[in-house]
C-alpha positions in Angstrom: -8.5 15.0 -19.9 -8.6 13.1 -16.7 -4.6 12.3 -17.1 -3.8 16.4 -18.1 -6.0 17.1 -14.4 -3.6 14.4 -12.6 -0.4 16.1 -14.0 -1.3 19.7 -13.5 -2.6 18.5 -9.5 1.1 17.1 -9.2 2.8 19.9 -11.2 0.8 22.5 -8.9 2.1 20.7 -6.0 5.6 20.5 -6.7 5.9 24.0 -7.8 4.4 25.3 -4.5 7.2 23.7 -2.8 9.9 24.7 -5.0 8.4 28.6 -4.6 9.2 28.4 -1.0 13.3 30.2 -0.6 13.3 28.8 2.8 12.1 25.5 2.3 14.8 23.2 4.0 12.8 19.6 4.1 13.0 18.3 0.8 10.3 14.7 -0.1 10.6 13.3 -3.2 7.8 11.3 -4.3 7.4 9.1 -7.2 4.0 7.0 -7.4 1.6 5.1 -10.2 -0.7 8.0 -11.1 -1.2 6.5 -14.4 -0.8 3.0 -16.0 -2.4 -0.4 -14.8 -1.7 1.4 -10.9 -3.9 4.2 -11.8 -6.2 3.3 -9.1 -3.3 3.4 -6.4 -1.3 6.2 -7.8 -4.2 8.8 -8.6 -5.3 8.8 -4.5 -1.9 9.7 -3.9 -1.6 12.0 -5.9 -4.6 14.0 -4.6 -3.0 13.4 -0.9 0.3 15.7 -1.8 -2.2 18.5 -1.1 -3.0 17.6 2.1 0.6 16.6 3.5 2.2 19.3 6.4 3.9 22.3 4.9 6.1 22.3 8.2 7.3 19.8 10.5 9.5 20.4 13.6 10.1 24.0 12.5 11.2 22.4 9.3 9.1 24.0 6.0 8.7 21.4 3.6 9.0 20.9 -0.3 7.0 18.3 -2.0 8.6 16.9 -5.5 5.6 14.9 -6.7 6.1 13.1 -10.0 3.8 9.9 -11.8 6.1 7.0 -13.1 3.3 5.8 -15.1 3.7 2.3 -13.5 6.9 1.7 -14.9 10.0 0.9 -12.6 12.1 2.4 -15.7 10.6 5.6 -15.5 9.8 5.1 -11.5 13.7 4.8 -11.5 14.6 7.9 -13.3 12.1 10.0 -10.9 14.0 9.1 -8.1 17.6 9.3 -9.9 16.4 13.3 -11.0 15.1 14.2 -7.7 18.0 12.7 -5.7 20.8 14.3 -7.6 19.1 17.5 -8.5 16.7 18.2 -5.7 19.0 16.9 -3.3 15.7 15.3 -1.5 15.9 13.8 2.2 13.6 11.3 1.4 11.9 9.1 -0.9 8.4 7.9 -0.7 7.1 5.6 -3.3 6.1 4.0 -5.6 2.7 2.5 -5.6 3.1 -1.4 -6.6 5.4 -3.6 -5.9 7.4 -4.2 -9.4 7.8 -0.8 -9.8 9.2 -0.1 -6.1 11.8 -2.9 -6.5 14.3 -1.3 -8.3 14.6 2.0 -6.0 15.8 -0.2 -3.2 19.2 -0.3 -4.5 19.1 3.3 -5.7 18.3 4.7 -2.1 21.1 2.4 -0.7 23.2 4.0 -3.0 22.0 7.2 -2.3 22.0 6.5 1.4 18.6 8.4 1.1 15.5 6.6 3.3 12.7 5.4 1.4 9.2 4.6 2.5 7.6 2.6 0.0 3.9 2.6 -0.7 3.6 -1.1 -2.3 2.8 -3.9 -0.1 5.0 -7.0 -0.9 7.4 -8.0 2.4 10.1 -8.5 -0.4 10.5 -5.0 0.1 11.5 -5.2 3.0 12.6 -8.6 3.8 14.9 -10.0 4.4 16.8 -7.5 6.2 20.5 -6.8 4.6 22.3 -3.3 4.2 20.3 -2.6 1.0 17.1 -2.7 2.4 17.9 -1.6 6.0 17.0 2.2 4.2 13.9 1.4 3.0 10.6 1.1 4.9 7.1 -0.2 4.2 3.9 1.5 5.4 1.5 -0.9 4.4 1.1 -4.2 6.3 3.3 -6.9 5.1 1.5 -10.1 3.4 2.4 -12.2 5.7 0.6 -10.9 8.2 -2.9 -10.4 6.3 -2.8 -14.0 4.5 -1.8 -15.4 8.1 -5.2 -13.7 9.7 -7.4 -14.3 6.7 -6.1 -18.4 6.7 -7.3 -18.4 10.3 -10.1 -17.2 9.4 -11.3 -19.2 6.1 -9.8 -22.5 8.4 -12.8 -21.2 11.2 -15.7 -21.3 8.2 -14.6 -25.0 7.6 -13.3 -24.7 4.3 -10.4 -27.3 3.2 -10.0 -26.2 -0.3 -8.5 -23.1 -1.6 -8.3 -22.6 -5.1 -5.7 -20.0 -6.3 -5.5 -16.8 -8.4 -2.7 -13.9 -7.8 -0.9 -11.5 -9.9 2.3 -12.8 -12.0 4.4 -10.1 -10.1 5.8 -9.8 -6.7 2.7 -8.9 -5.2 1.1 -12.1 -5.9 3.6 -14.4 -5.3 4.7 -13.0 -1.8 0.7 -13.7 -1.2 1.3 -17.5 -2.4 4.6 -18.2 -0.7 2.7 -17.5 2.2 -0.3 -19.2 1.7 1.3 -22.2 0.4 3.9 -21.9 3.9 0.8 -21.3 6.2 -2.4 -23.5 4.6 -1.3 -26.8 5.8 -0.4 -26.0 9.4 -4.1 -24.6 9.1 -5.2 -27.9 7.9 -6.2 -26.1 4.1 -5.2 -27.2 0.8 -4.4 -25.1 -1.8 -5.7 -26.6 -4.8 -4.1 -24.3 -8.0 -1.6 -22.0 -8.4 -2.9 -19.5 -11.3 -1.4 -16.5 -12.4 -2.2 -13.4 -14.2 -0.9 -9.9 -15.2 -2.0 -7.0 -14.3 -3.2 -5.9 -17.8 -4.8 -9.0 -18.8 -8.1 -8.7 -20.4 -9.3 -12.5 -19.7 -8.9 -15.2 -17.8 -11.3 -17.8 -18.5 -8.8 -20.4 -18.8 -7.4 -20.1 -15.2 -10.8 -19.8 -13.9 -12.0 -23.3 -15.3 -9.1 -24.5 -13.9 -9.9 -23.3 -10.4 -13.4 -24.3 -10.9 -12.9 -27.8 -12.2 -10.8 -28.6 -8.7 -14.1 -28.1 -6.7 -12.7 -25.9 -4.2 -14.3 -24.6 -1.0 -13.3 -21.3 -1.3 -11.2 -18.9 -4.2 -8.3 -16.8 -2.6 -7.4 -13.8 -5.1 -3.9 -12.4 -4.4 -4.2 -8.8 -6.8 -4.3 -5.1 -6.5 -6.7 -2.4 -7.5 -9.3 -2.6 -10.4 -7.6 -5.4 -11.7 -8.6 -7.7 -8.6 -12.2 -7.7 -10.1 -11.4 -9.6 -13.1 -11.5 -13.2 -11.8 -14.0 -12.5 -9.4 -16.0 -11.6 -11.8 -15.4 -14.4 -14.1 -15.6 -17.0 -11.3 -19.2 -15.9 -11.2 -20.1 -15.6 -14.2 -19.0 -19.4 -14.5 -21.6 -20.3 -11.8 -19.4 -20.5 -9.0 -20.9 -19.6 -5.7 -18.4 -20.0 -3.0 -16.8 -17.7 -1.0 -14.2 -15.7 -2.5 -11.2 -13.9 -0.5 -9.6 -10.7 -1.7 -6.7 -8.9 -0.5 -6.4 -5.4 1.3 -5.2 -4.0 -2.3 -8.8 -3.9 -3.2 -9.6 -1.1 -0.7 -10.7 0.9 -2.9 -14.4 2.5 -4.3 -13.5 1.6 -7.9 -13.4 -2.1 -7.2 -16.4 -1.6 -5.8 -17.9 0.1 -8.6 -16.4 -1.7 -11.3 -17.2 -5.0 -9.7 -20.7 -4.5 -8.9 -22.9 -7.4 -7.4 -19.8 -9.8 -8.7 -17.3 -8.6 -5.8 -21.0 -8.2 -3.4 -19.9 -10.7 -0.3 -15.9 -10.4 -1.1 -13.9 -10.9 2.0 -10.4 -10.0 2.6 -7.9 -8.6 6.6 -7.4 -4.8 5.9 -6.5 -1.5 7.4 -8.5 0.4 10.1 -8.7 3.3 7.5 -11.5 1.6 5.5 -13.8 0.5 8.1 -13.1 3.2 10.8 -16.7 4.1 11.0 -17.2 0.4 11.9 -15.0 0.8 14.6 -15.9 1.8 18.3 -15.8 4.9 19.7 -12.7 4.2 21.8 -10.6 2.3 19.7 -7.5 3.9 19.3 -6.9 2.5 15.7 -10.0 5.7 15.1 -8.1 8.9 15.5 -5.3 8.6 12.5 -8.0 7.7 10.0 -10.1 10.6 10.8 -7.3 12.8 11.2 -6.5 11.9 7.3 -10.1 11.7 6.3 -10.7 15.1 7.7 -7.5 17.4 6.0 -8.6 15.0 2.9 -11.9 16.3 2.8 -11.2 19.9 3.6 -9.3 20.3 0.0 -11.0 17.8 -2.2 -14.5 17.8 -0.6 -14.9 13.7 -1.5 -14.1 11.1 0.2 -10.2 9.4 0.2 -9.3 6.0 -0.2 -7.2 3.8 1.4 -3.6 4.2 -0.9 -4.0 7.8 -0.4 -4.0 7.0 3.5 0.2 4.9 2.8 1.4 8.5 1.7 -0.2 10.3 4.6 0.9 7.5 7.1 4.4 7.7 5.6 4.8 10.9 6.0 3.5 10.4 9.8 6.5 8.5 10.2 9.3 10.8 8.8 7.2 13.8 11.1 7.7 11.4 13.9 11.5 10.8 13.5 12.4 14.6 12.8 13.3 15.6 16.2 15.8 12.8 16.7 17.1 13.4 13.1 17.5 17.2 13.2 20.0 16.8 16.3 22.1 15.1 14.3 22.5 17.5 11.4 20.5 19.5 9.0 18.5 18.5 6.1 20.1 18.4 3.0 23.3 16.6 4.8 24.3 13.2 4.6 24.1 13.2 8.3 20.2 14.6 8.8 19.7 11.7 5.9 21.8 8.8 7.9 19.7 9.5 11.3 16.3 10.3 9.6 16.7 6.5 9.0 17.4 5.5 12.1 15.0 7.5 13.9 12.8 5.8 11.3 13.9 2.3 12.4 13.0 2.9 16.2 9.5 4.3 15.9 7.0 2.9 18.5 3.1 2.9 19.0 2.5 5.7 16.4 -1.2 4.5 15.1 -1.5 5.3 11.9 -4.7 4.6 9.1 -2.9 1.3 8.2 -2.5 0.0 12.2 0.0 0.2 14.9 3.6 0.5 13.9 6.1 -0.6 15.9 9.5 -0.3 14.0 12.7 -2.2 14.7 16.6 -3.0 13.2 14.8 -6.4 11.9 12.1 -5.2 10.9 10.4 -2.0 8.9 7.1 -2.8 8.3 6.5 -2.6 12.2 2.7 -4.7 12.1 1.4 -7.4 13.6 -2.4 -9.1 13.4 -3.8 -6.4 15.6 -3.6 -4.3 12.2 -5.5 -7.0 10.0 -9.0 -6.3 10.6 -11.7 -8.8 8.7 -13.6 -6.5 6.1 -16.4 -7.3 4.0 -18.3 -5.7 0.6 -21.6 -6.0 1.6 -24.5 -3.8 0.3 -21.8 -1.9 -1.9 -19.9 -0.7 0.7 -16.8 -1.6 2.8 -17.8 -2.9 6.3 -16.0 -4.1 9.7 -17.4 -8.5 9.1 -19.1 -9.6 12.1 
């Protein structure tokens, strides 16, 4: 029932765009709605509905499709809508392994993507593949970087190890295992699990058994509260660091008092109540919340915020694009992407992005904020 309701949402969506005769903007999205990315696809899928109808004078049509998680399937999406909706830009998908193989199909395609996974492999290194696609969610890099300075300030010299088996985990560990020693921490394990793993006792004794200081988990979603709840149901009582891909009420929900206390750096979407009044990192989120709200009368989550913020960015880079040609012309697509490329200070839920030729993820740590469960909430850590 609840997957028919996430199809028909979509389907409703997409048809309201095709409707429109003078829609001239065409988006095609393609993200996890189903599948082990369930949690980060479904949140998107409910943001379609809220997306502008018209930008720059521009109406807009929304092709909204699930991939089920799969970068097959994820793949075909974007093949259908490129050569028979003729979209001027991709958005998607929702993890990492599934968004990999669309870079070289919107090189191809010389169609700009904005990807809503979060691995910097995405995006980095730069080469004339990837210089189309973009990344709205801050790179991993810059979130393990502020949460090592962080866990080196508590006094902690041990860090056992956890992260998924896909490029999501292992950008977080390349990373870590870069950046722990010049913070004078040690990374004491190196286990790995998939995201549809059921158990994982064995890497957990492991951990355990090397007496670390604190537990780093490098995983997405629902799936991120599987060893933190084994590592406490195997007595451990450390600290235990999480990654921005848990931002998200079902973690919170499934995880219970085991993810109570979980620390991880994150977006100013999740904790922009916590903020102060003037911060500047406040008006995206509740611009997002707000248009959220209106439609679905609940609150959003955070991976609904990468759609909005991505299609912030292509709003942004419209007027630039549209005097170089129309959309639907290899032209309008060619300087939508590099209008894309030189977008600066445009605050969006997940920070401040400040674009470049070298780099399109556009974040640095002013975008990590320190966020902790506590009382079965997210909150801004003091």
């Amino acid at each position: 029932m609840l997957r028919h309701k996430i199809w028909m949402t979509m389907l409703a969506t997409a048809l309201l765009g095709v409707g429109s005769a003078h829609a001239q903007l065409k988006v095609g999205i393609t993200m996890s709605a189903s599948g082990p990315g369930a949690a980060l696809g479904q949140p998107q899928s409910k943001t379609v509905a809220t997306l502008p109808k018209e930008i720059a004078g521009q109406k807009v049509t929304y092709i909204a499709l699930d991939d089920e998680s799969d970068p097959t399937k994820a793949s075909q999406n974007v093949r259908k809508m490129i050569a028979e909706e003729k979209v001027d830009v991709l958005i998607g998908s929702s993890l990492t392994p599934v968004s990999l193989p669309l870079i070289d199909i919107a090189a191809e395609a010389k169609t700009p993507l904005l990807t809503l996974a979060a691995a910097a492999v995405l995006v980095q290194p730069m080469d004339d593949k990837k210089k189309w696609v973009f990344k709205v969610v801050p790179n991993d890099d810059i979130m393990a970087t502020a949460i090592l300075k962080y866990i080196a300030k508590t006094g902690a010299k041990k860090i056992g190890y956890i992260g998924f088996s896909d490029g999501y985990g292992e950008g977080y560990y390349n990373v870590l295992k870069a950046e722990a020693p010049k913070a004078g921490v040690e990374l004491t394990t190196h286990e790995v699990y998939a995201r549809s793993d059921a158990s994982v006792t064995g890497q957990i004794l492991k951990i355990i058994a090397t007496k670390p200081d604190a537990v780093f988990i490098a995983a997405a979603g629902t799936p991120a509260v599987l060893p933190q709840k084994a590592l406490r149901e195997r007595g451990y009582k450390g600290p235990i660091y999480q990654t921005h891909g848990v931002a998200t009420n079902e973690f919170i929900r499934l995880g219970g008092k085991d993810v109570e206390g979980a620390i991880y750096t994150g977006e100013a979407f999740t904790i922009v109540d916590d903020l102060p009044k003037d911060s500047p990192f406040r008006a995206a989120p509740e611009k997002y919340i707000a248009a959220y709200k209106a439609i679905h009368k609940e609150e959003p989550a955070a991976f609904g915020a990468h759609l909005w913020d991505s299609m912030v960015l292509v709003e942004n880079a419209m007027p630039a694009a549209l005097k170089a040609g129309k959309p639907g012309t290899p032209e309008f697509r060619s300087a939508l992407r590099d209008a894309l490329e030189n977008g600066k200070q445009i605050y969006l839920n997940n920070g401040l992005s400040n674009m470049s030729p070298t780099d399109h993820n556009g974040y640095d740590e002013r975008s990590a904020f320190l966020i902790e469960v506590k009382d079965g909430k997210f909150h801004l850590h003091k």
